[in-house]
N, C-alpha and C positions, 0 to 999 in steps of 0.2 A: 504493500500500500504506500508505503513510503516513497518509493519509488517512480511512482502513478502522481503522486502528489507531487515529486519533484520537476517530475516532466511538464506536468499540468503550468507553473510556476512559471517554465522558459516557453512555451508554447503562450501563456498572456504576455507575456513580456514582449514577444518579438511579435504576435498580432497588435498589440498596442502601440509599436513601431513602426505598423504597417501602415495606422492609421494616419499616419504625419504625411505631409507633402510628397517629403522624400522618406522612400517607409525600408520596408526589412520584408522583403521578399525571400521566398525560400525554401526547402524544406531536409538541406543536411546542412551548409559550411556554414549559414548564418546559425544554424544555433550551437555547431563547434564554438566560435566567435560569444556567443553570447555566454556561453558556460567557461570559458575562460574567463571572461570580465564578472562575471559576477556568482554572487554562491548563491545558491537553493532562494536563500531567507531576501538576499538583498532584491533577485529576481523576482520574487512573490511581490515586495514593497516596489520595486519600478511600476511595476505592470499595473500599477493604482495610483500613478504620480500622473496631473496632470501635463498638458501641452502646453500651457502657459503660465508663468510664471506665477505663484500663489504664495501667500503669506503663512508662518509655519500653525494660527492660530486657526485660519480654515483649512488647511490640511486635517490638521489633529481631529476638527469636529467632524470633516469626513470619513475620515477612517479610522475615529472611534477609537485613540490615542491620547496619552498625556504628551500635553505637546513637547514636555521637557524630553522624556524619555524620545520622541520623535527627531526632535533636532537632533540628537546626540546621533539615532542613525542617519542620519540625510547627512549632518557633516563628514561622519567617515566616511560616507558614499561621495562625497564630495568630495574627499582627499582623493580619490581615486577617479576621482573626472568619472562617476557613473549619476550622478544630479550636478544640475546649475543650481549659484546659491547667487542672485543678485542681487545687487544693494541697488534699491531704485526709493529716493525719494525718502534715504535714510532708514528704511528698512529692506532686511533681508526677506525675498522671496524666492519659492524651490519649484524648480520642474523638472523633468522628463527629457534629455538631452535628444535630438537626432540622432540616427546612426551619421549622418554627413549634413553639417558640415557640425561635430560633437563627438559621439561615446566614438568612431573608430581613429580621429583623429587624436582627442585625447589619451588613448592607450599607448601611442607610440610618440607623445612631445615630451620624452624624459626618460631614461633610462629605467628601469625598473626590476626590482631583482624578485617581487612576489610572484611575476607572471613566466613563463615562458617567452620572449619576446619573440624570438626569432621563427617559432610555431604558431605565434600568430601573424605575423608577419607574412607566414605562408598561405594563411586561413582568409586575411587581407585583402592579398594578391590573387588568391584564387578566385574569392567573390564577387572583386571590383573588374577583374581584365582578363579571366578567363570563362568562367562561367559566366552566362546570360539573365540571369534571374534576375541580376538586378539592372542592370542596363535596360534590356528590355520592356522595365517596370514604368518606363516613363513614358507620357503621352508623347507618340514624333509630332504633332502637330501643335504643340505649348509653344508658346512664345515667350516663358518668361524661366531665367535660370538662376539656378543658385550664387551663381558666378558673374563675374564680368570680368574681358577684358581692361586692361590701361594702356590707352598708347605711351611709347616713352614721347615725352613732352621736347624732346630732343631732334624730334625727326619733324614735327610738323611743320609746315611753311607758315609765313608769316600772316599768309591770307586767313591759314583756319579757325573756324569760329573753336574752341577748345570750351565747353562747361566749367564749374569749378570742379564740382563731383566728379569730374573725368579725369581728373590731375591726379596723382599718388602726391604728389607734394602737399598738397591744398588740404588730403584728406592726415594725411598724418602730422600736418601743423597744427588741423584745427578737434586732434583728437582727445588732448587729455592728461587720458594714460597712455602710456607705451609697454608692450612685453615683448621679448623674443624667445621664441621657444624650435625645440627640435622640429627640424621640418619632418613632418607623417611620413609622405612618398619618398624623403630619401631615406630615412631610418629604415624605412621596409624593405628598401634597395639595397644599403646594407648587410639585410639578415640575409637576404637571397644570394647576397654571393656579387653583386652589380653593385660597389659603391662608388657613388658620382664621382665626375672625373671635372664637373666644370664649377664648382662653389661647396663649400662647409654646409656643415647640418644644421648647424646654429641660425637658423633662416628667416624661421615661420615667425610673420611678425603680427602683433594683437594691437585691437587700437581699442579705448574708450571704456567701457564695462567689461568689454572679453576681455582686457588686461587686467583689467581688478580682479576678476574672476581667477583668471591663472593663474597670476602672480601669489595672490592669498591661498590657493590650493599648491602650491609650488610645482605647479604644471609648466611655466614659463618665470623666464626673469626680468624685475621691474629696469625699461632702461629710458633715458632721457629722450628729450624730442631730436636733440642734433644727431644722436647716435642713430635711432632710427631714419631718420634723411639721411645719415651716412652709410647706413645699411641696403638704402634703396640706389643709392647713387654705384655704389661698391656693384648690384647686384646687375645693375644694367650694363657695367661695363664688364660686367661678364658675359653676356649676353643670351639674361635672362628675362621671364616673362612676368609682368606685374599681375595678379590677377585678384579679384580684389571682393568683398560680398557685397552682392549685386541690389543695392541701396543706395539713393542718395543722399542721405543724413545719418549720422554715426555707424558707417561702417565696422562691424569686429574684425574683419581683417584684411590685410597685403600676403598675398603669395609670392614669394619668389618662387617663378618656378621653373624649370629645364624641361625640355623635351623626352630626356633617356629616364628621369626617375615619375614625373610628378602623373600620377593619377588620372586626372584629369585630361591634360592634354593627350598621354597612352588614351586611356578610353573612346577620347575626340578621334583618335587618329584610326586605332580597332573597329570600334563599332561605331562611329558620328557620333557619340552619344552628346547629347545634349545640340545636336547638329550646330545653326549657328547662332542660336539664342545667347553666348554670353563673346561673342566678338563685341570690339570697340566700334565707333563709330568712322574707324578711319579704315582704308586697305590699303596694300602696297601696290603701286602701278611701277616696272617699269622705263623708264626713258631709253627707246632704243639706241637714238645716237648718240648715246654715253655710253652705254652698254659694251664691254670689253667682253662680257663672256668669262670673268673669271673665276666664277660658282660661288664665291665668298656668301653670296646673300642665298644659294641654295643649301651650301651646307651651315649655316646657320638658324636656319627655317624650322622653328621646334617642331611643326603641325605637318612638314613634306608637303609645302601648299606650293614648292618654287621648282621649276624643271626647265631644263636650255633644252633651246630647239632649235634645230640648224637654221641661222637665217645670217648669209652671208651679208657682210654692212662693212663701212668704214666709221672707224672714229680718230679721228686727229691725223688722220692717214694712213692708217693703220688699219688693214686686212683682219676683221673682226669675223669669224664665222658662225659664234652660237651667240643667242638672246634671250636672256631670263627672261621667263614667261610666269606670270602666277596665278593661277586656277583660285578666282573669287568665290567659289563658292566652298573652299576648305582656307583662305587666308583668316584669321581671326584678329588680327588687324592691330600687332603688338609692336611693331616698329624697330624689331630686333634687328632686320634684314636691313633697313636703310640706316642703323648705324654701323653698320658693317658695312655696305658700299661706300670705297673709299673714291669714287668720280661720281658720285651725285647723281646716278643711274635711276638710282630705286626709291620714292619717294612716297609719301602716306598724305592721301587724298581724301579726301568726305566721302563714305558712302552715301548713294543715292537716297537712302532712306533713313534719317536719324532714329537710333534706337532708343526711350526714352527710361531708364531707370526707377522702381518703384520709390518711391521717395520715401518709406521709412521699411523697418523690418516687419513688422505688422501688416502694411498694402503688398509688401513680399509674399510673406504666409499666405494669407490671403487669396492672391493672385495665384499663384501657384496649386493653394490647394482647388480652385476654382476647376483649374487645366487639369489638373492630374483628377478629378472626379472623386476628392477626399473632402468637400465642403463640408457633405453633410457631418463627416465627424468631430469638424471644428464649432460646427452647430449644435451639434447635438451634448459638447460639453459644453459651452458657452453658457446655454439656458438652464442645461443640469434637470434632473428629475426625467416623470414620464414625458411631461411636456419637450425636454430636449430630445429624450427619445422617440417621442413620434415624428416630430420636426424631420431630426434625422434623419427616420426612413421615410417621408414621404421625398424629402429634397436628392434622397438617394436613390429613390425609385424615378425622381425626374431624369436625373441627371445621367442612369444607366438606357 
């Protein structure tokens, strides 16, 4: 019975998962994954934590708890990146982390000696970029992503209109807090045997409340604002990709991130995933009679968006036979390639269509869950009782 009981436990846990935007599809690696993050008891208490952030005095009356005795486990659950504890407004409130962008990135921003790291790592790896369960979980026709590109601000011409919330500069001036923490996708890339060849691990960088968060669970370290711009400056001249949570007001994060480790862009390049809902509003066009043909901006190209085509030209007089060509509907418009073109070839231009950014994390949520066809569950806890429950399933019976 015990047994049946424990099962029962990871089986709500990861259906409660299911219910978020981005959910926990699956039916063996994700709950390998979940049984290493968490035990029996802590997985019975996730699977009853809501999606939004709640104060620990309506917890307790929901689930029937002395609140004291409740904080005490949500904090150690909290020491281990398995609940958010945020301070908003002077008090602490607790949720229910995603699997992305939360519980699989937290397992792997710090070193850890309670877990296996390097067998979850494989468990990671296996779930995000070789099995399909959860790639394929996402509606292709959404328009709105967990992510956004950044162009680097370096490459644009003087003509173009640039937002502020388009800048990484703009958004980690006007952050706050700062944390940097182990990057996820290269720490994974380590256990696997693949450790990156082009930037440090020390990467992943938090802005505003995800720093607070981090930093007090020591999941990430408190660092200053210049350091942070010099982190971002450091990682462009690597030439790496900014990628950033796809909001316009208080962003939690800047990704550095590579083409050979980071997650996200493997996935984009495997399966589309996420097609092209989280490129920038720029692409790279370019200029053929600049264009020497020296591959510098292909072999740089985290996304393989860039490929030479024999097109015999002259430039400066000079017998040019190939011309960077780049396939817009795989460019995701990161400006890597035109700091790398050293004759002014390759250049980041307005896409024809501006992309426009949900302007807090809530019209994120929201939006998202709208697309992926999870409204009703975000309904259905909002209003709480039968009443949320019928809600639910009528707006789930519309919306199937």
């Amino acid at each position: 019975m015990g047994h049946l009981a424990t099962k029962k436990s990871y089986t709500r846990l990861r259906e409660r998962l299911d219910r978020m935007p981005v959910g926990a599809p699956g039916r063996t690696t994700i709950y390998e994954i979940l049984k290493m993050l968490f035990t029996p008891e802590e997985a019975e208490l996730a699977s009853k934590l809501p999606m939004r952030p709640t104060s620990i005095g309506r917890l307790a009356a929901r689930l029937g708890q002395h609140p004291d005795k409740l904080k005490k486990r949500l904090d150690a659950m909290a020491d281990k990146g398995l609940v958010l504890d945020i301070n908003i407004g002077g008090k602490m409130r607790y949720a229910l982390p995603p699997t992305i962008v939360g519980l699989f990135e937290f397992s792997m921003m710090r070193v850890r000696e309670d877990i296996d790291q390097k067998h979850l790592a494989e468990l990671l790896h296996r779930y995000i970029l070789e099995e399909r369960d959860f790639v394929e979980s996402f509606n292709r026709d959404a328009e709105t992503s967990l992510f956004r590109t950044l162009v680097h601000e370096e490459t644009l011409p003087d003509y173009a209109e640039v937002l502020d919330w388009e800048r990484a500069t703009y958004l980690v001036e006007r952050a706050g807090n700062w944390a940097v923490s182990l990057c996820h996708c290269r720490h994974v890339a380590h256990h696997m045997g693949n450790d990156c060849q082009k930037f440090e691990l020390d990467t992943c960088l938090s802005l505003g409340l995800a720093a607070d968060y981090l930093t007090r669970r020591n999941l990430g370290r408190k660092i200053e604002k210049e350091q942070a711009l010099e982190l971002l400056a450091r990682s462009r001249d690597a030439g790496l990709v900014h990628i950033a949570d796809n909001v316009q007001k208080r962003p939690a994060f800047i990704c550095n991130c590579c083409g050979c480790c980071c997650e996200i862009l493997q996935a984009f390049k495997r399966f589309r995933w996420m097609g092209n809902t989280f490129t920038s509003n720029f692409q790279a066009s370019p200029t053929r009679e600049k264009c020497t043909g020296c591959r510098k901006c292909q072999k740089a190209c985290p996304v393989d968006a860039i490929t030479m085509v024999d097109d015999p030209h002259e430039v400066d007089g000079k017998k040019i036979r190939f011309t960077a060509r780049v396939d817009e509907d795989v460019c995701i418009g990161c400006g890597v390639c035109a700091l790398r073109c050293e004759y002014g070839s390759m250049v980041m231009k307005p896409r024809p269509q501006r992309r426009i950014a949900p302007e807090s994390t809530f019209a994120r949520v929201m939006t998202m869950a709208l697309e992926q066809g999870k409204f009703h569950h975000l309904l259905e806890e909002a209003l709480g009782g039968w009443s949320g429950q019928l809600a639910g399933a009528l707006v789930g019976a519309i919306m199937r």
